[in-house]
C-alpha positions in Angstrom: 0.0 0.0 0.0 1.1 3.6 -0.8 1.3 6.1 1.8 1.1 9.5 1.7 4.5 11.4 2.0 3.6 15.2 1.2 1.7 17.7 -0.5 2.5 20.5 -2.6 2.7 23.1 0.4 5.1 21.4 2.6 7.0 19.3 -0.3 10.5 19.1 1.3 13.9 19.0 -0.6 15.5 20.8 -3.4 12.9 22.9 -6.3 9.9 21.2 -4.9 7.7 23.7 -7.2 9.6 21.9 -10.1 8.9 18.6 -8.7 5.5 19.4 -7.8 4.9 20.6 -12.1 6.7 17.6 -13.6 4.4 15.1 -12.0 1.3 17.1 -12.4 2.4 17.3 -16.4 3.0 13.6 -16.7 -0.3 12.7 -14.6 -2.9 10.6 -15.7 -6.2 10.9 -14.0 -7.7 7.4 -12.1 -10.8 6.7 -10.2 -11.2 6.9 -6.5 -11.7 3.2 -6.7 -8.4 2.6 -8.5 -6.8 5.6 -6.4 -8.3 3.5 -2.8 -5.9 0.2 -4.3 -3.0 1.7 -4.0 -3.6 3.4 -0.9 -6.2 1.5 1.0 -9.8 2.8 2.6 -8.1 3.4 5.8 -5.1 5.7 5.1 -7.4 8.0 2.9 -9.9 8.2 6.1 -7.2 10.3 7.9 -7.1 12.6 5.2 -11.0 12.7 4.8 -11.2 13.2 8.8 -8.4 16.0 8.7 -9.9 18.2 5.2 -13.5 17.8 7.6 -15.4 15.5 5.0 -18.6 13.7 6.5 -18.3 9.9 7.3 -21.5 8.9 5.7 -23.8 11.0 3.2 -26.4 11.2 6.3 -23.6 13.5 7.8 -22.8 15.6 5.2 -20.7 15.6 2.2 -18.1 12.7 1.7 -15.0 13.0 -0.2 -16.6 10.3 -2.4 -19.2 13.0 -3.5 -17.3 16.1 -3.8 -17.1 16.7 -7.4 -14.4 19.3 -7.1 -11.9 16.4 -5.4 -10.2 14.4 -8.5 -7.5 11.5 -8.4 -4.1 10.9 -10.9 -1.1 8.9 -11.0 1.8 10.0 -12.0 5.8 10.2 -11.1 7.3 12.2 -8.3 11.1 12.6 -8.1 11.4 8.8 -10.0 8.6 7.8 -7.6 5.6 6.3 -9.4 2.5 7.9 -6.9 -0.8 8.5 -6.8 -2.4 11.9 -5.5 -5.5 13.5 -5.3 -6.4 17.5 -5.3 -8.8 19.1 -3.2 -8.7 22.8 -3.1 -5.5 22.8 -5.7 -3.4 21.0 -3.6 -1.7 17.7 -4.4 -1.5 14.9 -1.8 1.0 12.5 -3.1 0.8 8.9 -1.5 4.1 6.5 -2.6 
C-alpha cells in the first residue's frame, strides 16, 4: 500500500515547485476506486477526517461526492504515486 509522503505546500527538498509541475504534467487521471488500491480505505480516512469530510452522506458531504476532489497517477522525483487534489493542492501517496 502507498502512503502518503507530502503535499504541494510542505513538499521538502531541493525545487519542490519543479517537482510538484513535472508530476502534475506527466499525470494521468484514475478513479477513487483505483486511487483507494493503492492506498487502501483506511489511510485515505485520515485525510477525509483532517480536510472535515462527513463519514456517511447522512452526515454531510463525503470525499466520495465532492465533485471538485479528482485522483491521478503520476511520477514524483522517479517515484511512481498516486495523488488527489482538493482545493489545488496535491496529496502525493508512494
Amino acid at each position: 500500500m502507498k502512503r502518503f509522503i507530502t503535499n504541494c505546500v510542505n513538499c521538502p527538498g531541493p525545487n519542490p515547485g519543479q517537482a510538484i509541475r513535472d508530476m502534475v504534467d506527466s499525470a494521468q487521471t484514475i478513479t477513487r476506486r483505483t486511487f483507494l488500491r493503492h492506498v487502501g480505505r483506511r489511510n485515505l480516512e485520515l485525510h477525509e477526517k483532517a480536510l472535515e469530510y462527513a463519514g456517511c452522506p447522512s452526515q454531510g458531504l463525503t470525499m466520495a461526492q465532492d465533485w471538485h476532489v479528482s485522483y491521478y497517477k503520476g511520477v514524483f522525483r522517479g517515484k511512481p504515486v498516486v495523488y488527489f487534489v482538493h482545493s489545488a493542492i496535491e496529496y502525493i501517496f508512494a
